[in-house]
MDAnalysis code that builds the backbone (N, CA, C; Angstrom):
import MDAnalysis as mda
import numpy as np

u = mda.Universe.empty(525, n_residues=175, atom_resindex=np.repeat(np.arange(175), 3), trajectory=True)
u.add_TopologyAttr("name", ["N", "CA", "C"] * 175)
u.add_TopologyAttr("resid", np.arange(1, 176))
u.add_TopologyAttr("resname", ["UNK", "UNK", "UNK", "UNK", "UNK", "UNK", "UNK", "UNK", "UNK", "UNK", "UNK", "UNK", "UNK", "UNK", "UNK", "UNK", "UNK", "UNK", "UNK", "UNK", "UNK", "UNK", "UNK", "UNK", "UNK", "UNK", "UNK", "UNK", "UNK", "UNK", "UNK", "UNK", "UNK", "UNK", "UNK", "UNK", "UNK", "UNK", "UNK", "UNK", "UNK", "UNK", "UNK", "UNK", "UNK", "UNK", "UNK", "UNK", "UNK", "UNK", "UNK", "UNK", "UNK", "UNK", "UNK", "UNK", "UNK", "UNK", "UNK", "UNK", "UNK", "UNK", "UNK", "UNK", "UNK", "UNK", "UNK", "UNK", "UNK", "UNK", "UNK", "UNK", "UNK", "UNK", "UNK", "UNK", "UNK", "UNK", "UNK", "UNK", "UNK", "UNK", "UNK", "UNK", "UNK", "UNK", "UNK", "UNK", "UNK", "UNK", "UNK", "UNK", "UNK", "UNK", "UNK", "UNK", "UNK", "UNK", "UNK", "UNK", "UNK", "UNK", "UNK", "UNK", "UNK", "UNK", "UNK", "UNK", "UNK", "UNK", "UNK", "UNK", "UNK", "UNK", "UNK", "UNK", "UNK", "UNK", "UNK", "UNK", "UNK", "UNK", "UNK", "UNK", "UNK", "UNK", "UNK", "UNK", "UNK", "UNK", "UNK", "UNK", "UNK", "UNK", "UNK", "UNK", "UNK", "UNK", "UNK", "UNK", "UNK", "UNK", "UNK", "UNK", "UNK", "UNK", "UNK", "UNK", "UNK", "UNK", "UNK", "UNK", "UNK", "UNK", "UNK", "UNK", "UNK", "UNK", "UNK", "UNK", "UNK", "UNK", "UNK", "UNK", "UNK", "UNK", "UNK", "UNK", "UNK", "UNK", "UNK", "UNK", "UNK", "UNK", "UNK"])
u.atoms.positions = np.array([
    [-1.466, -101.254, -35.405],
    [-1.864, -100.985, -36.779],
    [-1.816, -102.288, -37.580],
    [-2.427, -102.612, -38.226],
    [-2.792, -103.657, -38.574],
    [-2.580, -103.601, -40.194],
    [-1.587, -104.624, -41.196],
    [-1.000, -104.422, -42.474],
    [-0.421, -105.716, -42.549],
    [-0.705, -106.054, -43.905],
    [-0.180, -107.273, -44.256],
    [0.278, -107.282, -45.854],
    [1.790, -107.613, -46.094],
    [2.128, -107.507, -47.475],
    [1.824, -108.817, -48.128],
    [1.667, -108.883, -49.491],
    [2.229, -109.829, -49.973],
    [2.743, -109.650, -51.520],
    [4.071, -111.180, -51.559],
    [4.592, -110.873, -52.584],
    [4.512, -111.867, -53.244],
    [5.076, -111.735, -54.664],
    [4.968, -112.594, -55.905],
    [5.767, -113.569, -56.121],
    [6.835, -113.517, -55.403],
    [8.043, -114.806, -55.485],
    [8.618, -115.010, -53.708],
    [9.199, -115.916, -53.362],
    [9.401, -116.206, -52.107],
    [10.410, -115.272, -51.740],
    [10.927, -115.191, -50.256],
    [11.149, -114.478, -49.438],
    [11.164, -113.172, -49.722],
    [10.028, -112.861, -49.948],
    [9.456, -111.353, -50.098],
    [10.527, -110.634, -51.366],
    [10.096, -111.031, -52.076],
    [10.684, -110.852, -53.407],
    [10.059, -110.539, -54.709],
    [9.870, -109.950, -55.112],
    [9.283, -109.324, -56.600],
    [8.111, -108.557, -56.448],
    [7.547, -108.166, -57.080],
    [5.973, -107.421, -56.920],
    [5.716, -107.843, -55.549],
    [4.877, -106.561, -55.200],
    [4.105, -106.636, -53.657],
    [3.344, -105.807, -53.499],
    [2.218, -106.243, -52.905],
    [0.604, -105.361, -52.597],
    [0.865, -105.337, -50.824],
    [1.005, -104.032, -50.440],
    [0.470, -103.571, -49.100],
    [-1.107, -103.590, -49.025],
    [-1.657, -104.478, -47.626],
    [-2.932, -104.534, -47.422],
    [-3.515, -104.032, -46.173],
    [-4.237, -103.190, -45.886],
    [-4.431, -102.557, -44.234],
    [-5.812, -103.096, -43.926],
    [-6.900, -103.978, -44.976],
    [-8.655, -104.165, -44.719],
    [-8.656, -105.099, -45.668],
    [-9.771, -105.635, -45.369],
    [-10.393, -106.649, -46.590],
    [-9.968, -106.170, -47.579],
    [-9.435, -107.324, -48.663],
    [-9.440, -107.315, -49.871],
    [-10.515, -108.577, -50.234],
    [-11.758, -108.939, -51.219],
    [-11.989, -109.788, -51.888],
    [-11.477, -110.667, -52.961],
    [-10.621, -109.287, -53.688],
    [-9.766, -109.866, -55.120],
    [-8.692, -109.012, -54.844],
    [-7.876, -110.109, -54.800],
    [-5.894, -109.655, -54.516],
    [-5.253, -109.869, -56.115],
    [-6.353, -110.354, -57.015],
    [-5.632, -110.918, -58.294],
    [-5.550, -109.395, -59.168],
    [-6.285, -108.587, -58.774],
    [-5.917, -107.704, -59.609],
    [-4.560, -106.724, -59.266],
    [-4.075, -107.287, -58.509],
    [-3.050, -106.869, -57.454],
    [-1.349, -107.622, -57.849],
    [-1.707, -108.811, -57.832],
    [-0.509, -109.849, -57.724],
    [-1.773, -110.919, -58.531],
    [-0.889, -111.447, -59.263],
    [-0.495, -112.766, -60.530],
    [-0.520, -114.008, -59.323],
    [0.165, -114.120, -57.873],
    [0.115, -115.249, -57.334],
    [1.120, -114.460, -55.841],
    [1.307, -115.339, -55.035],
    [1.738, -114.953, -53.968],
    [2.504, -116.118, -53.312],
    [3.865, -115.798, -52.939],
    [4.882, -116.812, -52.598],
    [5.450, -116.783, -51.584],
    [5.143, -115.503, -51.094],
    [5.055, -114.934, -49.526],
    [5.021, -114.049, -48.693],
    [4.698, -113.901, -47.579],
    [3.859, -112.585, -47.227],
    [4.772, -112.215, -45.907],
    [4.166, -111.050, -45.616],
    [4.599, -110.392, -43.823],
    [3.372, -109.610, -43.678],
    [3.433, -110.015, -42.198],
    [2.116, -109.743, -41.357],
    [2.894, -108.351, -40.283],
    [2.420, -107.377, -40.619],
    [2.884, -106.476, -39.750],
    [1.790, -106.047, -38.293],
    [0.814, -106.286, -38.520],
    [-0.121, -106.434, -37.510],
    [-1.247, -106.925, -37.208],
    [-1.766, -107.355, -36.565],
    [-3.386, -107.939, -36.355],
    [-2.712, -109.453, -36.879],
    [-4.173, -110.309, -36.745],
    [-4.063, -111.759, -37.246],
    [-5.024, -111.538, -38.650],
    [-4.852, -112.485, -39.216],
    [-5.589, -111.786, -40.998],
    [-6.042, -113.612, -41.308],
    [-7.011, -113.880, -42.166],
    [-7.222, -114.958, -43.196],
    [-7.193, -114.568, -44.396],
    [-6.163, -115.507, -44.392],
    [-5.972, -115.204, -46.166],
    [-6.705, -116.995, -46.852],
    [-7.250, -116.598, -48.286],
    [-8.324, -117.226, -48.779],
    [-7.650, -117.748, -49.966],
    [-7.675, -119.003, -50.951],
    [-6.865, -119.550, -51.648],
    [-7.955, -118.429, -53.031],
    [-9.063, -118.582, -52.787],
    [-9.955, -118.380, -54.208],
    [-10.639, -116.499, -53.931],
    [-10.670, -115.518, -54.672],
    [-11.646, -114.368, -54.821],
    [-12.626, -114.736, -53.711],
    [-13.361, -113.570, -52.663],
    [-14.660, -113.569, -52.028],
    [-15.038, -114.175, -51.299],
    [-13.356, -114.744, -50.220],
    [-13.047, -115.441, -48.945],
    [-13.741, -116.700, -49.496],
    [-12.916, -117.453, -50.314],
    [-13.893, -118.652, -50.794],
    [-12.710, -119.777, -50.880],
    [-12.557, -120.936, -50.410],
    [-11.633, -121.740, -50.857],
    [-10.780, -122.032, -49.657],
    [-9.726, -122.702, -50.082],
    [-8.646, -122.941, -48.381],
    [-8.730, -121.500, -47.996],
    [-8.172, -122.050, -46.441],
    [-8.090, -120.449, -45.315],
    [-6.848, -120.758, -44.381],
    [-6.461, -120.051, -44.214],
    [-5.333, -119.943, -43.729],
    [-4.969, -118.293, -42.563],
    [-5.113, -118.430, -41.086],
    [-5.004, -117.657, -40.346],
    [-3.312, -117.526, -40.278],
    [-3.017, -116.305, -40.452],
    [-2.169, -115.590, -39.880],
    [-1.848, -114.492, -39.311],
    [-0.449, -115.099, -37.668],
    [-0.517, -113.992, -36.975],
    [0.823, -113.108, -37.816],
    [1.155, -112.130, -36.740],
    [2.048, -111.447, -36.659],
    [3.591, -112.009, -36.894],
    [3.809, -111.829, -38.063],
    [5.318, -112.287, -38.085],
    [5.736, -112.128, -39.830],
    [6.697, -113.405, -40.398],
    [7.119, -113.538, -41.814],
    [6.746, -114.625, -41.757],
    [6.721, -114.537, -43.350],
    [6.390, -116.103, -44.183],
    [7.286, -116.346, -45.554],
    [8.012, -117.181, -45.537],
    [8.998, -116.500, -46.616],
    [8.491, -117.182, -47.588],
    [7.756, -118.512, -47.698],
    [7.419, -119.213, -48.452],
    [5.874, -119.758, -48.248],
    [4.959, -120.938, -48.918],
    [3.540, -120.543, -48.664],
    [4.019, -121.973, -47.808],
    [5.071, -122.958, -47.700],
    [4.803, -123.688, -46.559],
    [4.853, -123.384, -45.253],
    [5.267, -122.578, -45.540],
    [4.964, -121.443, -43.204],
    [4.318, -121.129, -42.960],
    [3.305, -120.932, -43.932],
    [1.598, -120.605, -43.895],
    [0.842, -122.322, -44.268],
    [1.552, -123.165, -44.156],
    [0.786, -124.647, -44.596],
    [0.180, -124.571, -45.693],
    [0.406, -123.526, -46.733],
    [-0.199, -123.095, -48.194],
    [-0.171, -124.789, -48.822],
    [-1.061, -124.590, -49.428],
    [-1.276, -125.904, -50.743],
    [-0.367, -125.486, -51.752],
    [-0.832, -124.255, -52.313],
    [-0.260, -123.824, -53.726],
    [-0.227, -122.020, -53.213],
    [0.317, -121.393, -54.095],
    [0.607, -119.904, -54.572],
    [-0.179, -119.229, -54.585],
    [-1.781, -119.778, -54.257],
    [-2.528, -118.915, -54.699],
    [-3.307, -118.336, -53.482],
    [-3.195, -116.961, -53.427],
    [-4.003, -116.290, -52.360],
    [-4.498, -115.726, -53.183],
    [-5.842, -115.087, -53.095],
    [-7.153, -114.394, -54.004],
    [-7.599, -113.354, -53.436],
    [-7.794, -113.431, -51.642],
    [-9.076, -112.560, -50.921],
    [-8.176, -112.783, -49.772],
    [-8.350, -111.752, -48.459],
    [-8.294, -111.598, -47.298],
    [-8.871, -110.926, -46.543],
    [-8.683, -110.723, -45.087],
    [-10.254, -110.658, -44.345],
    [-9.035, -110.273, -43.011],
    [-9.072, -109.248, -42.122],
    [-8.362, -108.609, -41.012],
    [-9.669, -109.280, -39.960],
    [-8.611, -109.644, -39.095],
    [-9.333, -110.348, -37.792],
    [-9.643, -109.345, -36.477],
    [-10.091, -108.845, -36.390],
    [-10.188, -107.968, -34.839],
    [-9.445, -108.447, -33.599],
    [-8.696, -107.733, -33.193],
    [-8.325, -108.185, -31.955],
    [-8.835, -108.831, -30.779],
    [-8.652, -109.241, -30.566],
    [-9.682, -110.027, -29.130],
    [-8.511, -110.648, -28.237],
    [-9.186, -110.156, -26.656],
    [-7.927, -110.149, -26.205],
    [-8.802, -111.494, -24.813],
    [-9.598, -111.973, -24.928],
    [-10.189, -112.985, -23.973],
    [-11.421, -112.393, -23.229],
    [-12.466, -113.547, -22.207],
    [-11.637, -114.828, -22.164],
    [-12.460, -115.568, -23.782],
    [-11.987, -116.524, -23.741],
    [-12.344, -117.171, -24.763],
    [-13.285, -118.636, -24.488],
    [-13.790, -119.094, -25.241],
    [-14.761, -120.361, -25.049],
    [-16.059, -120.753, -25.850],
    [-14.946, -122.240, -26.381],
    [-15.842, -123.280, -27.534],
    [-16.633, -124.481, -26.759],
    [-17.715, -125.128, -27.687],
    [-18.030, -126.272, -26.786],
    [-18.410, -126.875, -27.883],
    [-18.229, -128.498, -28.049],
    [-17.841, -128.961, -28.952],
    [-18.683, -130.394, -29.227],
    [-19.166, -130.763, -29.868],
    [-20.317, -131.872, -29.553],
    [-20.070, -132.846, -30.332],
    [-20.432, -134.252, -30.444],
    [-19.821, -135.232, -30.896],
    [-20.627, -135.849, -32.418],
    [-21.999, -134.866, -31.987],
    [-22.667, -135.439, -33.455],
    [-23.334, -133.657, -33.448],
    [-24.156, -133.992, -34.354],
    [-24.734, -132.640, -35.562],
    [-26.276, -132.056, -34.071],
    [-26.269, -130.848, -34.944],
    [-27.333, -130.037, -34.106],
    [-27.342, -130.159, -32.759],
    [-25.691, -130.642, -31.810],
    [-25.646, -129.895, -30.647],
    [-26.106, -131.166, -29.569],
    [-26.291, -132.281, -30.411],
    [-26.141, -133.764, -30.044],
    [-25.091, -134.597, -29.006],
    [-25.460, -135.437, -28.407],
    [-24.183, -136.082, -27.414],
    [-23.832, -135.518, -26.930],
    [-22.350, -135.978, -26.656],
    [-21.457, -135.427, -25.869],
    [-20.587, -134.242, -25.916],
    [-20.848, -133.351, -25.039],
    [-20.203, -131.857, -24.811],
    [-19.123, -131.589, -23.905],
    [-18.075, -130.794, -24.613],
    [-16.985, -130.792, -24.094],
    [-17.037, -129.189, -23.986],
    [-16.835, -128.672, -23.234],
    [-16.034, -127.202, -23.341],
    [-14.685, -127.155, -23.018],
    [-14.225, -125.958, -23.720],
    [-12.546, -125.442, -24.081],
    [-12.841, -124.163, -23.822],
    [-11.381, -124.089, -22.984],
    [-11.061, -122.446, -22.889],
    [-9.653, -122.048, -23.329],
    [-8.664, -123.407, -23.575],
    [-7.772, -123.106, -23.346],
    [-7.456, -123.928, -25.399],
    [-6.349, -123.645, -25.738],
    [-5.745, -123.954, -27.320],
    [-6.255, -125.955, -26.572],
    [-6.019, -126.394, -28.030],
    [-6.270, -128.135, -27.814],
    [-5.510, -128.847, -28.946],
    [-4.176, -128.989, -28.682],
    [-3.319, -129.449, -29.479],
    [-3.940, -131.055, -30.373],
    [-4.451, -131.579, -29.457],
    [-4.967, -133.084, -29.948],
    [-6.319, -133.375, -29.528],
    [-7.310, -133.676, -30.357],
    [-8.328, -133.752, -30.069],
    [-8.538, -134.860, -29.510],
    [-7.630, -136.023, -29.769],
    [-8.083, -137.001, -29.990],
    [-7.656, -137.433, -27.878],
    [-6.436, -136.864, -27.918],
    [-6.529, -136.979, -26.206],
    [-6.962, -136.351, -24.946],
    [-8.154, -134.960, -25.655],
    [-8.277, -134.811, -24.760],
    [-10.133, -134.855, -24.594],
    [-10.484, -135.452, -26.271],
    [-12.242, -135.698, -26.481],
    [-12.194, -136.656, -26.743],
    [-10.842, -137.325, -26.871],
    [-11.160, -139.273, -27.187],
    [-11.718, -139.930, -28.305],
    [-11.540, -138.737, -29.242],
    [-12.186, -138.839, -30.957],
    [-12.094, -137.702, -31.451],
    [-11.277, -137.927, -32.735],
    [-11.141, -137.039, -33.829],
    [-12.743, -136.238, -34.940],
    [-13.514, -136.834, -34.165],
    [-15.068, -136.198, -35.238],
    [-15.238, -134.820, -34.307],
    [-15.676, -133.756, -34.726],
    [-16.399, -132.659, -33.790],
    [-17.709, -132.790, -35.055],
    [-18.443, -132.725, -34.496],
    [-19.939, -132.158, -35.351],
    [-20.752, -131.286, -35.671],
    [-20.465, -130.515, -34.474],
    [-21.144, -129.425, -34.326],
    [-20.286, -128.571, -33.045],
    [-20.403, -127.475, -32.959],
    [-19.766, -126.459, -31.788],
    [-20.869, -125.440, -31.715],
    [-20.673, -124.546, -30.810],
    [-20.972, -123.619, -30.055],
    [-19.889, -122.632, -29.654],
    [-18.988, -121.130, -30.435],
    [-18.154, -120.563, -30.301],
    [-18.527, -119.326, -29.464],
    [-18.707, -119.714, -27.847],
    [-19.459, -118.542, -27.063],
    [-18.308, -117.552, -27.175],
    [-17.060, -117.596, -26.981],
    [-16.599, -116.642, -26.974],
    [-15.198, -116.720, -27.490],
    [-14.497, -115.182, -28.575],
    [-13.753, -115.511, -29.093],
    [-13.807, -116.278, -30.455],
    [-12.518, -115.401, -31.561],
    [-12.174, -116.153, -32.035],
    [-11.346, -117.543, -32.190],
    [-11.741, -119.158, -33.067],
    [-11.071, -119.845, -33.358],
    [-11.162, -120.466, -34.379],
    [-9.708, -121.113, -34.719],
    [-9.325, -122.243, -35.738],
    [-9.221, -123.368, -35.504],
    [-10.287, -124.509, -36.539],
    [-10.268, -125.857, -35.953],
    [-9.149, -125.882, -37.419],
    [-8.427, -127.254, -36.954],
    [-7.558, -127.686, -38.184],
    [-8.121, -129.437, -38.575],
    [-7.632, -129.809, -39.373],
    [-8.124, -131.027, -39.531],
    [-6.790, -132.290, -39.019],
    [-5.513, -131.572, -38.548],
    [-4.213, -132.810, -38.496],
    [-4.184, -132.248, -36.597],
    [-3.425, -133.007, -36.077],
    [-3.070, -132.751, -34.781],
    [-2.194, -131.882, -34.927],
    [-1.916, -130.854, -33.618],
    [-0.555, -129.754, -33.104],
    [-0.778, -129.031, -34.838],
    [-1.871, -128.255, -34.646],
    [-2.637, -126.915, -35.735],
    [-2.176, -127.524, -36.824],
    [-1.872, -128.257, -37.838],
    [-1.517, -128.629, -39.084],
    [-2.885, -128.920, -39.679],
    [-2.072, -128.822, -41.270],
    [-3.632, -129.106, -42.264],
    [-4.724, -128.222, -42.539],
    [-5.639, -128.783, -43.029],
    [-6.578, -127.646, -43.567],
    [-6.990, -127.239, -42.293],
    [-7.476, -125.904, -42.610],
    [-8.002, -124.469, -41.160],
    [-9.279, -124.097, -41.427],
    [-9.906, -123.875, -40.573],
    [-11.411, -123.219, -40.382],
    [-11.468, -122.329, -39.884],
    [-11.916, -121.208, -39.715],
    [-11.839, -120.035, -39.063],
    [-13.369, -119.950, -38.289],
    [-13.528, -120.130, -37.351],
    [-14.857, -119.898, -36.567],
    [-15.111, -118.681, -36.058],
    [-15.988, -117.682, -36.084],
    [-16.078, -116.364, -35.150],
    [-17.269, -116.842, -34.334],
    [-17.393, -116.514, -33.101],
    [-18.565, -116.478, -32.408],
    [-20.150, -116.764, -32.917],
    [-20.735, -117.886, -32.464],
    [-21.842, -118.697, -33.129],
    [-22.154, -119.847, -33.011],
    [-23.463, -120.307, -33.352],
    [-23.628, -122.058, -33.334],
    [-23.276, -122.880, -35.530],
    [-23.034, -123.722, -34.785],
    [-22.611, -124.390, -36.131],
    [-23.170, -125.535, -36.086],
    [-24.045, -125.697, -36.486],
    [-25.024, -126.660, -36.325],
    [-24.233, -127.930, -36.510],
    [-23.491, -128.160, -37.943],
    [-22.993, -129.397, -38.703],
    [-21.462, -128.956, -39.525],
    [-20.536, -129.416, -39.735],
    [-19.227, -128.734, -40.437],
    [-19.601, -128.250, -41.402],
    [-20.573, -128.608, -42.140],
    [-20.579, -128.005, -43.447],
    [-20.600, -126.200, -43.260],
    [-21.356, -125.774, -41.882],
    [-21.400, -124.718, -41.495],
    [-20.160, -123.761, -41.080],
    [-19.142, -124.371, -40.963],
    [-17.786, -124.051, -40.741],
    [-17.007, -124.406, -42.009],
    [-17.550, -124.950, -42.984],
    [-16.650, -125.015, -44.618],
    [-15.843, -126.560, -44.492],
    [-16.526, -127.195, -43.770],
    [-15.838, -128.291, -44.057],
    [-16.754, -129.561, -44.751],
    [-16.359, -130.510, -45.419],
    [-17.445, -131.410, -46.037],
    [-17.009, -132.933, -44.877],
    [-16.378, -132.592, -43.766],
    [-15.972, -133.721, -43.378],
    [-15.536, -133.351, -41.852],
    [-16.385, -134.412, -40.869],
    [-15.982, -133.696, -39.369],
    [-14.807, -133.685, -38.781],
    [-14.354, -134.186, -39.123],
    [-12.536, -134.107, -38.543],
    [-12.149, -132.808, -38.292],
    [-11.574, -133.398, -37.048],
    [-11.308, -131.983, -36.537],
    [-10.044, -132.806, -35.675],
    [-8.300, -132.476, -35.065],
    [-7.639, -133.282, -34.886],
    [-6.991, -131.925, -34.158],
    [-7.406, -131.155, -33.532],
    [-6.424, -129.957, -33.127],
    [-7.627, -128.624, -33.433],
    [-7.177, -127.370, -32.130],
    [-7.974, -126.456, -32.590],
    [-7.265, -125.287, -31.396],
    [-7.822, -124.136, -31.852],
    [-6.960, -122.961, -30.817],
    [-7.609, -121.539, -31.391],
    [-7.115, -120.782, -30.359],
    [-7.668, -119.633, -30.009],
    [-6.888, -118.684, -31.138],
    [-7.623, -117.679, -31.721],
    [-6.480, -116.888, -32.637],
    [-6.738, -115.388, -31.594],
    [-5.606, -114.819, -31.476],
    [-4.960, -114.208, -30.376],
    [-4.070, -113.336, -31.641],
    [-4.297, -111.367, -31.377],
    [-3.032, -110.919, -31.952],
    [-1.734, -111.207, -31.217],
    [-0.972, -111.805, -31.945],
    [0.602, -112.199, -30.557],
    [1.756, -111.480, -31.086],
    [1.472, -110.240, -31.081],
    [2.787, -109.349, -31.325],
    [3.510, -109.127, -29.686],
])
């Protein structure tokens, strides 16, 4: 079953909205959010209203504060329930735009991009199967992308204004 709280002050403390599906606008809900619990499924939660703004995947567990979620600031707006997917999984990852150069495929999480594609740029992908999250820092840190199954021609297509990509992995419910 798939539910995700969140609350208004840290370690689940003050006002709190139970969530079981998309929400677009959490503001009419909660003033701001300081930390949450994930009772099932993996979820993106969205900094701005109408899945718009930072993203941030989370699985199954607590968050007592928004740095356990790598939060910027307090503000969650919108969220979005991830479907389960249980494998196999597989990205392929190209070094320039529209599917250009050099191609790598992944099946497995990729802590460092940089040692195992020998450069931190991705340009474009191909998400044959499975969901994933590219991050922009090495070992999943930093800003998150959420990819579902698809071609992405150029980052801008994945929400990023900049190809860096330094780490990336499979989102998996891991209860």
């Amino acid at each position: 079953m798939e539910k995700i709280t969140f609350f208004e002050n840290k370690n689940f403390a003050g006002r709190s909205f139970e969530c079981g599906g998309d929400c677009r606008d959490l503001q009419a809900h909660l003033s701001c959010c300081n930390s949450i619990k994930v009772d099932g499924g993996a979820w993106i939660i969205y900094e701005r209203p109408n899945y718009l703004g930072y993203q941030y995947v989370l699985s199954q567990g607590e968050y007592p504060d928004s740095q356990h979620w790598l939060g910027f600031n307090d503000s969650v707006r919108s969220c979005r329930f991830v479907s389960t997917y249980k494998g196999p999984f597989k990205i392929k990852v190209f070094e320039r735009e529209d599917f250009k150069g050099k191609a790598v495929e992944f099946t497995e999480d990729c802590p460092s991009v940089l040692d195992f594609y020998h450069q931190n740029d991705i340009h474009s992908c191909k998400v044959v199967e499975g969901h994933w999250v590219f991050y922009e820092l090495p070992n999943y840190r930093g800003r998150q992308f959420f990819l579902r199954p698809g071609e992405y021609k150029r980052c801008t297509d994945w929400g990023s204004v900049n190809s860096r990509v330094s780490s990336f992995r499979r989102v998996m419910d891991l209860q």
